[in-house]
The first five atom37 places (N, CA, C, CB, O) and aatype in JSON, in Angstrom:
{
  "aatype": [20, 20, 20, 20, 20, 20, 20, 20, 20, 20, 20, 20, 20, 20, 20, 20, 20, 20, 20, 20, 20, 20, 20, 20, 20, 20, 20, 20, 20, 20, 20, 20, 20, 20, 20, 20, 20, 20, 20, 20, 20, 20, 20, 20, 20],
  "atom_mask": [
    [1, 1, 1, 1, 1],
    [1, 1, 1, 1, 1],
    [1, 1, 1, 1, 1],
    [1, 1, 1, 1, 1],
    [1, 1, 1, 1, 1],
    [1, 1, 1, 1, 1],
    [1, 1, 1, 1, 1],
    [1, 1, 1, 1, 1],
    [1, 1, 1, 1, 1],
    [1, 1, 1, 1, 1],
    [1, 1, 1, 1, 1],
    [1, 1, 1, 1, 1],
    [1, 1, 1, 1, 1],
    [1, 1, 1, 1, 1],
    [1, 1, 1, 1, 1],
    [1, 1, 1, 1, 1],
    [1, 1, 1, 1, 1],
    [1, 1, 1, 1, 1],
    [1, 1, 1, 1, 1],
    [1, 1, 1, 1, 1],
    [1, 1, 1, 1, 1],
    [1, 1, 1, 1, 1],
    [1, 1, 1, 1, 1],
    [1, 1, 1, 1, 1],
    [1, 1, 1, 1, 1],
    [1, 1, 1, 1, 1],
    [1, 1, 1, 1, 1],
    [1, 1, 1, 1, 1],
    [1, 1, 1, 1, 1],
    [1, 1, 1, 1, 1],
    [1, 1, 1, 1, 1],
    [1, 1, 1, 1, 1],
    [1, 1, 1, 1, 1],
    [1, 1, 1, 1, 1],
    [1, 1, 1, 1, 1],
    [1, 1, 1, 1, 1],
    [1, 1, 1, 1, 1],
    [1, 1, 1, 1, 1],
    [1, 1, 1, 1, 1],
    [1, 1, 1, 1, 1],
    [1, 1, 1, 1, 1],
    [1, 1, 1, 1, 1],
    [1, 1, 1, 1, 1],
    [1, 1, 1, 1, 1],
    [1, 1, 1, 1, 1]
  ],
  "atom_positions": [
    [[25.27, -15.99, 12.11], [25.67, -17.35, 11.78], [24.56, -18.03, 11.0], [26.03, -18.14, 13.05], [23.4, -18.17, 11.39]],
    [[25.2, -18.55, 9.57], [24.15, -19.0, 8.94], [24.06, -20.88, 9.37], [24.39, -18.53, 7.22], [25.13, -21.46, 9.54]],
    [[22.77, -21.65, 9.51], [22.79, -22.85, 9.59], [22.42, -23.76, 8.16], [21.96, -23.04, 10.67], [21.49, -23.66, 7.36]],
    [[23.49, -24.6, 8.23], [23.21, -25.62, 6.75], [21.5, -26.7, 7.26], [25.21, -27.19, 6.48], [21.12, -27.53, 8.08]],
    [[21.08, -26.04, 6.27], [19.55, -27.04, 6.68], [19.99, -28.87, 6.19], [17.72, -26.28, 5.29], [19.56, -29.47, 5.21]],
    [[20.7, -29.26, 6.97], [20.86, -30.69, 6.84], [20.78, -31.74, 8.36], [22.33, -30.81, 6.11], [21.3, -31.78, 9.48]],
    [[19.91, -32.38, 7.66], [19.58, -33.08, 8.96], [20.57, -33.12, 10.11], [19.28, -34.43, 8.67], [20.4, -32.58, 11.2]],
    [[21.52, -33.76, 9.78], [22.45, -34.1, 10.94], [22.88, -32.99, 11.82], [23.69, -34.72, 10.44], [23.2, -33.11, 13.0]],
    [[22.83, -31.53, 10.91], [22.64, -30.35, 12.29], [21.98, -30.17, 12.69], [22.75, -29.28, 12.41], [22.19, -29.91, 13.87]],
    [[20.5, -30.13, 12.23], [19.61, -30.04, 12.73], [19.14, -30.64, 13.86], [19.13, -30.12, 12.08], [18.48, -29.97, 14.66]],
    [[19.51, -32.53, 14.19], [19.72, -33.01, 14.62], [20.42, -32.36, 16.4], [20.11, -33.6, 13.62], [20.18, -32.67, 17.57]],
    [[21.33, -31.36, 15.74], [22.24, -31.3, 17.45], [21.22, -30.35, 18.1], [24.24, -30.42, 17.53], [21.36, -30.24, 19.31]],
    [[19.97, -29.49, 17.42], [19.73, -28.59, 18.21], [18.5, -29.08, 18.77], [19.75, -27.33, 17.65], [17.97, -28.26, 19.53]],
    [[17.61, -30.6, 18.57], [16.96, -30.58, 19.59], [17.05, -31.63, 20.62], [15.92, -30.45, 19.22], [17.51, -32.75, 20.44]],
    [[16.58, -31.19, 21.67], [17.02, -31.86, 22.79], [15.12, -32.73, 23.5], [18.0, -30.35, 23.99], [13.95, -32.42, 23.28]],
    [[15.73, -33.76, 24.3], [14.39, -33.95, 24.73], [14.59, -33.91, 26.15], [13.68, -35.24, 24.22], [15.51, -34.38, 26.82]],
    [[12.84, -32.8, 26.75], [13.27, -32.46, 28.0], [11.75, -33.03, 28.21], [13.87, -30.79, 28.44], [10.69, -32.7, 27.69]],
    [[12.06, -33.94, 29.11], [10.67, -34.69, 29.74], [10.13, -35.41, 29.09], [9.62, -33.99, 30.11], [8.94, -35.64, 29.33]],
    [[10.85, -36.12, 27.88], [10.2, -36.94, 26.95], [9.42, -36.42, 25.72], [9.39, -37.66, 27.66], [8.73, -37.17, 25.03]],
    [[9.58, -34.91, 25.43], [8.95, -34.28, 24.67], [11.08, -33.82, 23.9], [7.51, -32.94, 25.61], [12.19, -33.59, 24.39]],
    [[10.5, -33.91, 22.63], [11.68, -33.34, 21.89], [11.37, -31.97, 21.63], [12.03, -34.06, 20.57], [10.23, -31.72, 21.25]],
    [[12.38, -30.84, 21.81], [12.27, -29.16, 22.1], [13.21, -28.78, 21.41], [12.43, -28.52, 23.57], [14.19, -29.48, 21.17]],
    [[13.02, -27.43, 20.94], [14.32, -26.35, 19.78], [14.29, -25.62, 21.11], [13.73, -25.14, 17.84], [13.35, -25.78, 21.89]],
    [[15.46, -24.69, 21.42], [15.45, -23.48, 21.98], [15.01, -22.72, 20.95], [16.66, -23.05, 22.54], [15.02, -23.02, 19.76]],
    [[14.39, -21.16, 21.75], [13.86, -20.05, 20.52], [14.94, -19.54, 19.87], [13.03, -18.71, 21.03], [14.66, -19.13, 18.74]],
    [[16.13, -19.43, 20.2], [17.27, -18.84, 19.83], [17.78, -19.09, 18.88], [18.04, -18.89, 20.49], [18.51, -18.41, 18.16]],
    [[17.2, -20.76, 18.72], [17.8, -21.68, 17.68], [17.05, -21.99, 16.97], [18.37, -22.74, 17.98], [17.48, -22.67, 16.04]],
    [[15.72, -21.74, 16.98], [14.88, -21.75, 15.84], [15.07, -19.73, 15.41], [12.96, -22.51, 16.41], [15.5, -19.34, 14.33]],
    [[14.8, -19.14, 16.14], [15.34, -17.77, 15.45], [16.21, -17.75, 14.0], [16.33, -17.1, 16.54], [15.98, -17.32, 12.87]],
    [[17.43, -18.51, 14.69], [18.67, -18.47, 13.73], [18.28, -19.36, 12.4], [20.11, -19.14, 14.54], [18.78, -19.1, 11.31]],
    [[17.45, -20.32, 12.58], [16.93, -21.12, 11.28], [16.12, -20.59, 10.66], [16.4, -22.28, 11.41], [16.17, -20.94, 9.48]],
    [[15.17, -19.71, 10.94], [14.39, -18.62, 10.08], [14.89, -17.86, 9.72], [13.54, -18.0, 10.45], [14.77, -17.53, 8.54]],
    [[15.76, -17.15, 10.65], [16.47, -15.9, 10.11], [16.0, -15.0, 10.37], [16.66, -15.72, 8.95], [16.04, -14.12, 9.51]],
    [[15.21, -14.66, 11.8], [14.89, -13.68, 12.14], [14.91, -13.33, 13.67], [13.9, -13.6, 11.59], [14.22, -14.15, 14.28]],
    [[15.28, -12.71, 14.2], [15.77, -12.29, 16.01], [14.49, -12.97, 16.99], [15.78, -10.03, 16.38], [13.29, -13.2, 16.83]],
    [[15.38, -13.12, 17.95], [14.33, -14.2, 18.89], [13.25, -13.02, 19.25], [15.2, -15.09, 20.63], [12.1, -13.36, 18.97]],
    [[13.35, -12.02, 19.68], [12.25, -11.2, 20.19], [11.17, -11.35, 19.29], [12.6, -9.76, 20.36], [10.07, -11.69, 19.72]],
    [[11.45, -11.05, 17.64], [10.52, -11.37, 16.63], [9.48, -12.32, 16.93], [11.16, -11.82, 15.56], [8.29, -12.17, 17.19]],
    [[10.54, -13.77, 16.79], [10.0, -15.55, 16.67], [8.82, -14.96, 18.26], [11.93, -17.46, 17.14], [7.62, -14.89, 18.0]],
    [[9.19, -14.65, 19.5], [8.76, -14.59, 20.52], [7.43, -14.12, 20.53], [9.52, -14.02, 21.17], [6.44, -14.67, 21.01]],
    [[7.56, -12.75, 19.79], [6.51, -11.93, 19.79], [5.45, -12.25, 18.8], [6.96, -10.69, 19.62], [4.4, -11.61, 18.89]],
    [[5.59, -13.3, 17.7], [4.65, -14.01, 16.34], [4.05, -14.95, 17.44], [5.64, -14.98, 14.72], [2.93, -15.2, 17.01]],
    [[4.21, -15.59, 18.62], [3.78, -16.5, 19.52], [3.25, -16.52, 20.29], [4.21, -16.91, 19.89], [2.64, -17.56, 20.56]],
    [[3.15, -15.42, 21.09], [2.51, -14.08, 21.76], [1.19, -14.03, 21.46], [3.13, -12.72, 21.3], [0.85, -13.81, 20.3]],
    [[-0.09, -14.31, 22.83], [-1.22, -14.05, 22.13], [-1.51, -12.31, 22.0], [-2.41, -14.87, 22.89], [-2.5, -11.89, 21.4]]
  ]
}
């Protein structure tokens, strides 16, 4: 599934948990375009 880089979607995928605004990895995955294990493992010390 490709995502339209326009604000207002962008908009639905972050959420604020504890007063901090957050992406899931899943959903930043899908906006790069590359599998969450990837995004996971670039983050990874």
């Amino acid at each position: 599934m490709k995502l339209a880089l326009k604000p207002e979607n962008l908009a639905q995928l972050v959420f604020v948990i504890r007063g901090e605004k957050v992406m899931l990895d899943v959903d930043l995955a899908k906006l790069y375009g590359v599998s969450r294990k990837a995004l996971n493992q670039a983050f990874s010390p």
